[in-house]
C-alpha positions in Angstrom: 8.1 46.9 -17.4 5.7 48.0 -19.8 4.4 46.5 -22.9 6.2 47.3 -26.3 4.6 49.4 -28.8 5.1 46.5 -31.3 2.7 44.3 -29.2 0.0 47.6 -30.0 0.6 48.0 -33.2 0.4 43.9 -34.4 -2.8 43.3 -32.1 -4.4 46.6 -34.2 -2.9 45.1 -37.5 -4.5 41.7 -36.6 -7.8 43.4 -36.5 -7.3 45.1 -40.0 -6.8 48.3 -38.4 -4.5 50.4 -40.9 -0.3 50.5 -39.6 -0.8 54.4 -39.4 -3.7 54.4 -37.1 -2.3 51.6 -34.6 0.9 53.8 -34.4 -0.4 56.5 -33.4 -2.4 54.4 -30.6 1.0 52.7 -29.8 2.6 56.3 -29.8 -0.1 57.5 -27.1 0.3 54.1 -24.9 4.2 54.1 -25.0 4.9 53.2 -21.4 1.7 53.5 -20.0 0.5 49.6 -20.3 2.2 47.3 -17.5 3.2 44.2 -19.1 1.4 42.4 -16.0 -2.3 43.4 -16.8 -4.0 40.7 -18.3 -4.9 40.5 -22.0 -8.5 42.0 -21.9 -7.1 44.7 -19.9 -4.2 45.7 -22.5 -6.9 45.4 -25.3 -9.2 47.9 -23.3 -6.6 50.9 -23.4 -5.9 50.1 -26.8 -9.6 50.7 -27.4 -9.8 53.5 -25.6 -6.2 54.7 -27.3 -7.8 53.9 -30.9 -11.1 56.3 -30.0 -9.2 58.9 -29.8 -7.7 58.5 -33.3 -10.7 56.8 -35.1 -14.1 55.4 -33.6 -14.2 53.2 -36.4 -10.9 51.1 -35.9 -11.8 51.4 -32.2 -14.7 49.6 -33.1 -13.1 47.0 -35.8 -10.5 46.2 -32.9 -13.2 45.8 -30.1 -14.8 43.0 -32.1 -11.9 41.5 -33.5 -11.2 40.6 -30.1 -14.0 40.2 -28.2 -13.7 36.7 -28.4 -12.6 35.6 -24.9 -12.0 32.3 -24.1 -12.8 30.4 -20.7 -9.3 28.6 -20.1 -9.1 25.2 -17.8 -7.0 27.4 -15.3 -9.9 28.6 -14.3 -9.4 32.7 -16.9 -11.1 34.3 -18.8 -9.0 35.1 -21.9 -9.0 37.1 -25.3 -8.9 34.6 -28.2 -6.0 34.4 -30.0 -4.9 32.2 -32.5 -1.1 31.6 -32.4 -2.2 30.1 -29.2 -3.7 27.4 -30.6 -0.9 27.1 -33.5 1.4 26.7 -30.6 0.1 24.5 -28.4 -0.3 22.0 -32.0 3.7 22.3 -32.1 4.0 21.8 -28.7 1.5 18.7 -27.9 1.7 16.9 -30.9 4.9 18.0 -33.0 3.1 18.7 -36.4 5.2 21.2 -39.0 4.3 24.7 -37.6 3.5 25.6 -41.2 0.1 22.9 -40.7 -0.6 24.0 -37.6 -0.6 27.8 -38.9 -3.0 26.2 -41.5 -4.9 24.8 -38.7 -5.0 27.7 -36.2 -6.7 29.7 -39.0 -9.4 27.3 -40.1 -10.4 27.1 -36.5 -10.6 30.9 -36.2 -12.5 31.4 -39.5 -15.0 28.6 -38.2 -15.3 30.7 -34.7 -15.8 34.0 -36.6 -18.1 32.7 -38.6 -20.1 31.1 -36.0 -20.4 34.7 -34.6 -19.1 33.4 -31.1 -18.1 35.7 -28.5 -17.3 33.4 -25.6 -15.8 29.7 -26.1 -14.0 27.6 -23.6 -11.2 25.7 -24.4 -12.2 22.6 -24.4 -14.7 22.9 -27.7 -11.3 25.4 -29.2 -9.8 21.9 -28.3 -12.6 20.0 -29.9 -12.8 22.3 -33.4 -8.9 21.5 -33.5 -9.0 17.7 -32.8 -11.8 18.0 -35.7 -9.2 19.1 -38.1 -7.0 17.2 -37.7 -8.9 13.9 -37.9 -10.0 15.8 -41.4 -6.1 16.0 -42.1 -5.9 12.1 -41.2 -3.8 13.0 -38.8 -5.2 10.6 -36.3 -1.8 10.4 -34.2 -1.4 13.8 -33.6 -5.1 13.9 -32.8 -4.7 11.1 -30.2 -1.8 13.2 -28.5 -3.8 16.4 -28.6 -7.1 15.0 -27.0 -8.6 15.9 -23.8 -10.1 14.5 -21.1 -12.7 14.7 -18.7 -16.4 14.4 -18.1 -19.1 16.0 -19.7 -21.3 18.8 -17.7 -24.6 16.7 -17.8 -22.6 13.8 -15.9 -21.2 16.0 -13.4 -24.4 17.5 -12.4 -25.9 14.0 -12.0 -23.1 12.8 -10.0 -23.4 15.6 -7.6 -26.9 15.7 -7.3 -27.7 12.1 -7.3 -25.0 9.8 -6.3 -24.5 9.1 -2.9 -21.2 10.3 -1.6 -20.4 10.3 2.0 -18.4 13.1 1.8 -16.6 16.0 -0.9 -13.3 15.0 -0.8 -14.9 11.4 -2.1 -16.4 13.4 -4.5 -13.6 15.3 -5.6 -10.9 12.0 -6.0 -14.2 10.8 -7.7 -14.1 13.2 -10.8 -10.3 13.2 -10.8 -10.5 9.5 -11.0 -12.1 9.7 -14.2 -9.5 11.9 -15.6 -7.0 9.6 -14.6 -8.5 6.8 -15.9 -9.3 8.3 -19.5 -5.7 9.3 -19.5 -4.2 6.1 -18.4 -6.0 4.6 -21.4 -5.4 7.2 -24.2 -1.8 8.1 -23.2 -0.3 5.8 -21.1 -0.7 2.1 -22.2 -0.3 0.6 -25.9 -3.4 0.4 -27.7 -3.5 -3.3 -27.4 -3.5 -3.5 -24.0 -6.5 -0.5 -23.7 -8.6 -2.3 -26.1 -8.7 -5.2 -24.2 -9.5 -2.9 -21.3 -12.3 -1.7 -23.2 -13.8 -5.0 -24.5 -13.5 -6.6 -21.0 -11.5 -9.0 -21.9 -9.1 -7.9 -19.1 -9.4 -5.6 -16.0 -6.5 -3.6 -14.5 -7.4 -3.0 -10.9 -7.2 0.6 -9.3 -6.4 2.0 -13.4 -6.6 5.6 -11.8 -3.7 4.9 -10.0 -1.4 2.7 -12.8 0.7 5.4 -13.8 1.0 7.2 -10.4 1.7 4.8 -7.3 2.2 0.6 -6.6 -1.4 -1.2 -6.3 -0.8 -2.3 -2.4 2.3 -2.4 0.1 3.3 -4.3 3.1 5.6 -2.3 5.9 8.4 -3.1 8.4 7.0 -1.8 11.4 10.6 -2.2 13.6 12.1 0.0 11.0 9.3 2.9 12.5 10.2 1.6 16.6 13.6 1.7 16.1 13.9 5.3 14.4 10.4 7.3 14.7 9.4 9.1 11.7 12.0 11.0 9.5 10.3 10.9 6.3 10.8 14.1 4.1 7.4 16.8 4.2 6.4 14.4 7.1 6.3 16.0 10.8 9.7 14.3 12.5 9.0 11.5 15.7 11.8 9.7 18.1 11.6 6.2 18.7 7.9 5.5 20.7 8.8 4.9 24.6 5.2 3.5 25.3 2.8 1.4 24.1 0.2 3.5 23.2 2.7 5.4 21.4 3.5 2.4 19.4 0.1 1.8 18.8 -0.5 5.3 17.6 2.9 5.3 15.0 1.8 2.1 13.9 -1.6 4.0 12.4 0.7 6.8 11.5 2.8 4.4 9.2 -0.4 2.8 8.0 -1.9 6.6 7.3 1.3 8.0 5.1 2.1 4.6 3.5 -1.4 4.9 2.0 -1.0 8.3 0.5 1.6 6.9 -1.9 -0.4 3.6 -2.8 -3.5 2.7 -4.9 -5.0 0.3 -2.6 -4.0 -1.6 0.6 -1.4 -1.0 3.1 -0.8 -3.6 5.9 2.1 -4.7 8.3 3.4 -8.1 9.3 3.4 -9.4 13.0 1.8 -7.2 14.6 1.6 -8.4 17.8 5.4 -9.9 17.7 6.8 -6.2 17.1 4.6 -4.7 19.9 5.3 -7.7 22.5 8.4 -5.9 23.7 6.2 -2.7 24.3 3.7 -4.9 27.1 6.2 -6.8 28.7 5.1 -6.3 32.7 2.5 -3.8 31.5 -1.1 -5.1 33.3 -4.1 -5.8 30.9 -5.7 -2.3 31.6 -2.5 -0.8 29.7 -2.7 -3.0 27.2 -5.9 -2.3 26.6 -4.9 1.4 26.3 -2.6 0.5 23.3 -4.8 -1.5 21.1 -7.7 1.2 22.0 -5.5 3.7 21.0 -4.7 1.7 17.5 -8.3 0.9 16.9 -9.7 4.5 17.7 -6.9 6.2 15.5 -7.1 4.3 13.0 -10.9 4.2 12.6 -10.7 8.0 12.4 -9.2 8.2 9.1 -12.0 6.4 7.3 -11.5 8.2 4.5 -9.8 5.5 3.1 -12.3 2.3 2.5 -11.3 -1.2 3.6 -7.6 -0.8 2.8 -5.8 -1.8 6.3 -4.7 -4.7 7.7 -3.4 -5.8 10.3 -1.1 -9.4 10.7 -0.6 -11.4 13.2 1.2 -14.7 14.1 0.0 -17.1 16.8 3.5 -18.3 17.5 6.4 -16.3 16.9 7.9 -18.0 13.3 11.7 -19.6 13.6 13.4 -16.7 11.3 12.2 -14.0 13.8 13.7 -15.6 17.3 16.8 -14.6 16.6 16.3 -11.3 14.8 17.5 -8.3 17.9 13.5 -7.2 19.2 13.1 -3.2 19.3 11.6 -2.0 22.1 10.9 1.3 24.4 12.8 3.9 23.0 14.3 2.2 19.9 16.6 0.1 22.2 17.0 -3.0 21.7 16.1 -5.7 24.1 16.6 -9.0 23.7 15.6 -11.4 20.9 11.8 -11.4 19.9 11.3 -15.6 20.3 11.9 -13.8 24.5 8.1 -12.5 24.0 6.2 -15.4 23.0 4.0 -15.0 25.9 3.6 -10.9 25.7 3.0 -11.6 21.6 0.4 -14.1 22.8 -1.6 -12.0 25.5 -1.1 -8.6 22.7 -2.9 -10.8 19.9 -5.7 -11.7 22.6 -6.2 -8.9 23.9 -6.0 -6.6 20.7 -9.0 -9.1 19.2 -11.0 -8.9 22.5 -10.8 -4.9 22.5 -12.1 -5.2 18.4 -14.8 -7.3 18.7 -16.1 -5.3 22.3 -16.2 -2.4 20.0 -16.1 1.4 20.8 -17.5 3.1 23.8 -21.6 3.0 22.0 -20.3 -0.8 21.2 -20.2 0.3 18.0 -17.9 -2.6 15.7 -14.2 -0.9 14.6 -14.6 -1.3 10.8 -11.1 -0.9 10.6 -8.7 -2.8 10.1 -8.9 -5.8 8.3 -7.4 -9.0 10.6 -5.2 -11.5 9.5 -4.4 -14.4 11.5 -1.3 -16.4 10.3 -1.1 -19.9 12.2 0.6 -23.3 11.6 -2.0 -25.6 11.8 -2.8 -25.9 15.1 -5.3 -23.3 16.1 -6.7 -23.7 20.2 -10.3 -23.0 20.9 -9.1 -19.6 22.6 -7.7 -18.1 19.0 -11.1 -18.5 17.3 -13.3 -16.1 19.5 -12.0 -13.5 16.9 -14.2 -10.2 15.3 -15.6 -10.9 12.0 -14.7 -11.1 9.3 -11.2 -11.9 9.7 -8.8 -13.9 7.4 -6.6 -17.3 8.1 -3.8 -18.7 6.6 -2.8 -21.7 7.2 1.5 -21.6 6.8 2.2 -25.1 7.5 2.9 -25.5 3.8 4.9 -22.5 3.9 2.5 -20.5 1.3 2.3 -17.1 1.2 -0.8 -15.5 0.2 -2.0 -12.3 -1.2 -5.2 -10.8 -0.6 -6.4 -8.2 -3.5 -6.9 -5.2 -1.5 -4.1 -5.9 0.9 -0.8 -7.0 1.0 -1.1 -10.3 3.2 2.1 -11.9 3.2 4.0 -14.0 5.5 7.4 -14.9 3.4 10.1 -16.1 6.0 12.8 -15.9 3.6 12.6 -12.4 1.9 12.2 -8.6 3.2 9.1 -8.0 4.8 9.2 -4.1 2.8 6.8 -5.7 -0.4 3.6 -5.9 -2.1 1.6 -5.9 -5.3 2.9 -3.8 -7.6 -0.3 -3.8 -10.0 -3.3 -6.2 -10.2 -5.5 -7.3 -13.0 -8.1 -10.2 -13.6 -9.0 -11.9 -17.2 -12.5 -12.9 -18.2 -12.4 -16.8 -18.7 -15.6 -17.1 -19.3 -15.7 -15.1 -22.2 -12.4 -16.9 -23.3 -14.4 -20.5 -23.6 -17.1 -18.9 -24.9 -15.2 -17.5 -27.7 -13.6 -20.6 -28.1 -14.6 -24.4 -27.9 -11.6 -25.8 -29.7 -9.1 -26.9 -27.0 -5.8 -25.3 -28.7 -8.1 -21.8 -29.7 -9.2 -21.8 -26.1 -5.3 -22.2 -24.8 -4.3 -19.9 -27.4 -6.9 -16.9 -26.5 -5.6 -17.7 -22.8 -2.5 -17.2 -23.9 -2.5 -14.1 -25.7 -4.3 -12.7 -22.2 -1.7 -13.7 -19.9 0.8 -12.2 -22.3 -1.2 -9.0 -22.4 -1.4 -8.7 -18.6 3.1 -9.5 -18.7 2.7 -6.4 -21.2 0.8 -4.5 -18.7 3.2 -5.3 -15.7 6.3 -4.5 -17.6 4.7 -1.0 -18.3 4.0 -0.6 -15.0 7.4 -1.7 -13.4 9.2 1.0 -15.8 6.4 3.8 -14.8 6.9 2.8 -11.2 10.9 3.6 -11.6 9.8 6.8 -13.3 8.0 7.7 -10.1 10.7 6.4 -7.5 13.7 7.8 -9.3 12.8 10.4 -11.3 9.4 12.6 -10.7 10.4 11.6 -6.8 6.9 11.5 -6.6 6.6 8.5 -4.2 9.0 9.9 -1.5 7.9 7.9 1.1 8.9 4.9 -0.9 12.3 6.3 -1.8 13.2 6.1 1.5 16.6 5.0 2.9 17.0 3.4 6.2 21.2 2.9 7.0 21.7 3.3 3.8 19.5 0.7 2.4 16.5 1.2 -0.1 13.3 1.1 1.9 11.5 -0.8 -1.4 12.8 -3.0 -3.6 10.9 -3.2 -7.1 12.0 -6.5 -7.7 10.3 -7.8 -4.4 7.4 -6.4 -5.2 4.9 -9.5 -7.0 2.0 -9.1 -9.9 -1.5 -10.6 -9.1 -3.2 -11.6 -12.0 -7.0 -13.0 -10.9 -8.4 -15.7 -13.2 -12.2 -14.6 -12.9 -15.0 -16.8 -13.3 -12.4 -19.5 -13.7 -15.0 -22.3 -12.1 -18.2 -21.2 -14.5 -15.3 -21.0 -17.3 -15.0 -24.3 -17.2 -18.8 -25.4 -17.0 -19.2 -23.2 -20.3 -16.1 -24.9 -22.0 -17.4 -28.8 -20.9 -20.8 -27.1 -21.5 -21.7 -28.7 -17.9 -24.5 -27.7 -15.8 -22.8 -27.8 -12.8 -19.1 -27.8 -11.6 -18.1 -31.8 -11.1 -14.9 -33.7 -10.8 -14.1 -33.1 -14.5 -14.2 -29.3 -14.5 -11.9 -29.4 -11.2 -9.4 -31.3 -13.4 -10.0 -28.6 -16.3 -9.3 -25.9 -13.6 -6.4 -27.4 -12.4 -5.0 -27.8 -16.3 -5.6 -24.1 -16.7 -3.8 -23.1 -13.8 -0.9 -25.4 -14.4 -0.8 -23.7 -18.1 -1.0 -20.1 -16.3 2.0 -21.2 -14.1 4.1 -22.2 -16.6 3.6 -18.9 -18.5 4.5 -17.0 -14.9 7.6 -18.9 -14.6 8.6 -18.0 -18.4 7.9 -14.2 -17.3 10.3 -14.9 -14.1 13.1 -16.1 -16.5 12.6 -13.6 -19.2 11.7 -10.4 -18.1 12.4 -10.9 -13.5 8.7 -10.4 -13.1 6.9 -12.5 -10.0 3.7 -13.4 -10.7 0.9 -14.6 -8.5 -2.2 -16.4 -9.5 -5.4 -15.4 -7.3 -9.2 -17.2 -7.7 -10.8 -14.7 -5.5 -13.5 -12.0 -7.2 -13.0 -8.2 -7.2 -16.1 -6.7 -7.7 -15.1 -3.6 -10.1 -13.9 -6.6 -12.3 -17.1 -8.5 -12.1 -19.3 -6.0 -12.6 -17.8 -4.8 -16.2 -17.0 -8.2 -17.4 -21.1 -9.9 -16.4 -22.3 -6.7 -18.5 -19.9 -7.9 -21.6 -20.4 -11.5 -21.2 -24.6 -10.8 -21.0 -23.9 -9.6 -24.7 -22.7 -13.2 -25.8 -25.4 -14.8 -23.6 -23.6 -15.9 -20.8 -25.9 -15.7 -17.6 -23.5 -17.4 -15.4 -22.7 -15.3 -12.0 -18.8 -15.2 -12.0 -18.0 -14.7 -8.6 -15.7 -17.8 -8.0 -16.1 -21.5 -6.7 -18.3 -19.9 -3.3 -20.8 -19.4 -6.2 -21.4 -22.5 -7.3 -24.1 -25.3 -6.7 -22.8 -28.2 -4.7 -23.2 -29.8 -1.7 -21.2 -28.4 1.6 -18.9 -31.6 1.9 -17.8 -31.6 -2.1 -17.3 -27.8 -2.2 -15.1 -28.1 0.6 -13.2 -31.0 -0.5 -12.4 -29.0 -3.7 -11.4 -26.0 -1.7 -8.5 -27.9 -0.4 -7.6 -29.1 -3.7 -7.8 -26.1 -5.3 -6.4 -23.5 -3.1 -2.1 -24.8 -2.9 -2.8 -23.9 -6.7 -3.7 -20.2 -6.1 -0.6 -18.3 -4.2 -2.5 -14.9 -4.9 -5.4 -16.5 -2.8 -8.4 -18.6 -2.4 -10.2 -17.6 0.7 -13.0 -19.8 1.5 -15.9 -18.0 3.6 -17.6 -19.7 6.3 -19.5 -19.0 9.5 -18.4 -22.5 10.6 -15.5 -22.3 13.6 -15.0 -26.3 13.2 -13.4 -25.8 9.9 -10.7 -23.4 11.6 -9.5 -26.4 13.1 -9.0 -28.4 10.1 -5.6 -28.2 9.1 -6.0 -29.0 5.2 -7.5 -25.8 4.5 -4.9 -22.7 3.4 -7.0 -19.9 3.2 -10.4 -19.4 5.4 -12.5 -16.2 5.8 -14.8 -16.3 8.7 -17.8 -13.6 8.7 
């Protein structure tokens, strides 16, 4: 197809060239322009076309449009200014009639600036300009762009320290996300609390794209292989090692469609059928081949785990065990001793390390128990995580799902995660009902955040299909639920909150009672948010350091020094810290983990959540 003659003789008009003298050059390129040359080409026979005729309106046209604009797909284009007219229709709905008006104002102020090569982003800029002098600051929002400015890029690349270019890469796409997140995607409200640190939403690159963390169903993988959609197609594993090495395959694709951690329940129970009769050398072999495969796709920082059970719990006995081949063989409470030996020999292969005796950074370890650890369980690689589940708790840690819920589906996680800054809350305000108030109007900020992301989430399952591995059916049935999935909200600095508030210098007997009041208020809020809008909330006391780090800077402005990395932080003796651990922690169900180098207080069975290092 070639280009019409009317396309010639409007781009000559457009330049002032006179109607007779762009006929004729329309006459003279009448079937001889392919309608696929690009714009600068089609304006360079035209030229040539109108030189024939008149040097002058061959001249007029070439600097009419010599403008060329340097387009974000990576073009070079000739400038033209019903582009921009459409594009205001199009983005941000104004009357075409203003953004005619608007289109022209930025062309005149291009012209006149004598420019002959402009990217669109300032085009971009000159328009949001005009608009803001229109007061149309809501069609100016909608048409903004984001991004990073050159001078930052250059520093990042030369000066950070990135291990690699793909980190790199997701580093500057991150910002985009993030800017966008912000301006487009969450109510003003909830951004300008963002901004002012008076909350942080964990992973906000990631809020409008994908869940914050998931937990898997391993059997689900043994029984079937892998028949995920895009995804290279698997039978059930007949061996071990095979286990061990679709085990990391699960861990590897679950994490491409999540923001933060990915982990799977009872490890060693689901593998126990795999090493029944198998000798320890062939054991070794499968939790080698989990630890070397798994350690190989680095790429993704800290976000695995791994946990396990040191007996098998009463609602799995009786569930059918998969084993070799997807068959099934027997009931799993038949492999308490081959769960067992897996767990020890799995923890003995981690700490010995690789073949230079190098540590296995991956994954994290979770050890689930019931109170009654034997010397023989605590000769574990560090650090690793405990959980006490004599009180039935479950327990989520904030960059993996670490769960051990005997009465629901084991296919869950954290949908999103975010942490508010106490300490600038009783800061801001002594008076007992203003500080409850301001606490409050948080909590109902982060429900206002959850909500948004449970119906972006369904947006991204049902709609975009963009989490297919998600959307997943297995026999018919969903392979996530939404409504299993739980919110973690982390009450940071909570313990120096409370000093500030009782203006104490350090944390005593009263400010565990304020701590305990503020929880018990924060629970009470969670279980209005359960009844009124089917969201499940979890309370965590553990510090994130992306949280931390934004929220010291903010609170240095209103001169608070205090560090507000949790109760570890603080100033007490070892005996009174402890005691108040064990207090404290059947409050937090999103975790309390205290860290200690101390294998004696494994043993004590008061104490929920321990992390060794």
């Amino acid at each position: 197809m070639a280009v019409s003659p009317n396309i010639v003789i409007e781009k000559c008009q457009q330049a002032g060239v006179s109607f007779w003298t762009a006929s004729q050059a329309a006459v003279a390129l009448n079937g001889k322009i392919d309608e696929k040359l690009s714009d600068r080409d089609v304006n360079r026979k035209i030229i040539t076309a109108l030189r024939e005729v008149d040097e002058n309106s061959a001249n007029q046209f070439e600097s009419y449009h010599s403008i060329e604009v340097r387009t974000s797909k990576s073009t070079l284009e000739t400038f033209d200014r019903e582009r921009i007219a459409d594009s205001l229709v199009k983005e941000t709905r104004v009357p075409k009639a203003v953004a005619d008006e608007i289109a022209y104002s930025v062309e005149n102020e291009i012209r006149r600036s004598q420019l002959k090569n402009i990217s669109a982003a300032l085009i971009r800029e000159m328009v949001n300009s005009a608009l803001l002098e229109r007061k149309l600051v809501s069609a100016q929002s909608n048409y903004t762009r984001v991004g990073l400015p050159v001078y930052d890029i250059k520093n990042i690349i030369e000066r950070k320290k990135v291990s690699s270019p793909f980190l790199l890469n997701e580093m500057f796409g991150n910002v985009v996300l993030k800017e966008f997140t912000l301006h487009k995607l969450l109510p003003k409200k909830i951004s300008d609390a963002y901004l002012n640190s008076d909350i942080h939403i964990h992973a906000l690159e990631h809020f409008g794209t994908s869940p914050y963390s998931l937990q898997n169903d391993l059997r689900m993988f043994l029984k079937e292989g892998f028949k995920i959609p895009k995804v290279i197609t698997t039978g059930p594993a007949k061996k071990a090692d095979v286990a061990a090495y679709h085990a990391v395959r699960l861990m590897v694709t679950s994490k491409r469609f999540i923001a933060r951690g990915v982990s799977f329940d009872f490890f060693n129970v689901f593998m126990a059928p795999y090493v029944r009769r198998k000798d320890k050398n062939e054991i070794v072999q499968a939790c080698q081949a989990f630890l070397y495969e798994i350690n190989n796709n680095a790429t993704f920082d800290n976000t695995f785990t791994v946990n396990m059970n040191t007996t098998i719990p009463k609602f799995l006995k009786n569930e059918e065990a998969v084993g070799p081949g997807g068959k099934t063989v027997g009931k799993y409470g038949d492999f308490e001793k081959e769960s067992e030996s897996f767990m020890k020999i799995f923890l003995e292969t981690m700490q010995k390390g690789d073949y230079l005796k190098n540590a296995f950074n991956l994954p994290n370890v979770c050890i689930k128990h019931d109170g009654k650890l034997e010397e023989r369980m605590l000769n574990v690689p560090r650090p690793c995580y405990f959980i006490n589940q004599t009180d039935k708790n479950q327990s989520l840690l904030y960059n993996n799902v670490i769960t051990g819920r005997d009465d629901t589906t084991l296919r869950s996680g954290v949908m999103q995660a975010a942490s508010i800054n106490v300490p600038k809350i009783a800061k801001l305000n002594k008076d007992e009902k203003a500080f409850y108030d301001s606490l409050n109007e948080k909590l109902d900020l982060t429900r206002d955040l959850m909500l948004e992301k449970r119906e972006l989430m369904k947006e991204r399952l049902y709609k975009n299909e963009m989490l297919s591995f998600l959307a997943q059916f297995h026999n018919g049935e969903e392979y996530i639920k939404l409504n299993e999935f739980k919110y973690l909200v982390l009450l940071s600095g909570l313990p120096q909150a409370c000093r500030i508030y009782l203006n104490k210098t350090s944390y005593d007997s009263e400010c565990v009672n304020l701590t305990e009041r503020i929880v018990r208020f924060t629970q009470r809020k969670f279980r209005e948010y359960k009844k009124d809008d089917d969201l499940q909330f979890s309370i965590g006391e553990h510090a994130d350091i992306g949280a931390m780090t934004r929220f010291i800077t903010e609170n240095k402005k209103l001169g608070i020094e205090e560090d507000i990395s949790g109760l570890q932080s603080e100033a007490m003796e070892e005996d009174e810290r402890i005691e108040t651990y064990k207090r404290l922690q059947p409050l937090f169900d999103g975790g309390s983990f205290y860290e200690t180098t101390s294998k004696n207080l494994l043993k004590d069975k008061d104490f929920l959540y321990l992390k060794t290092f």
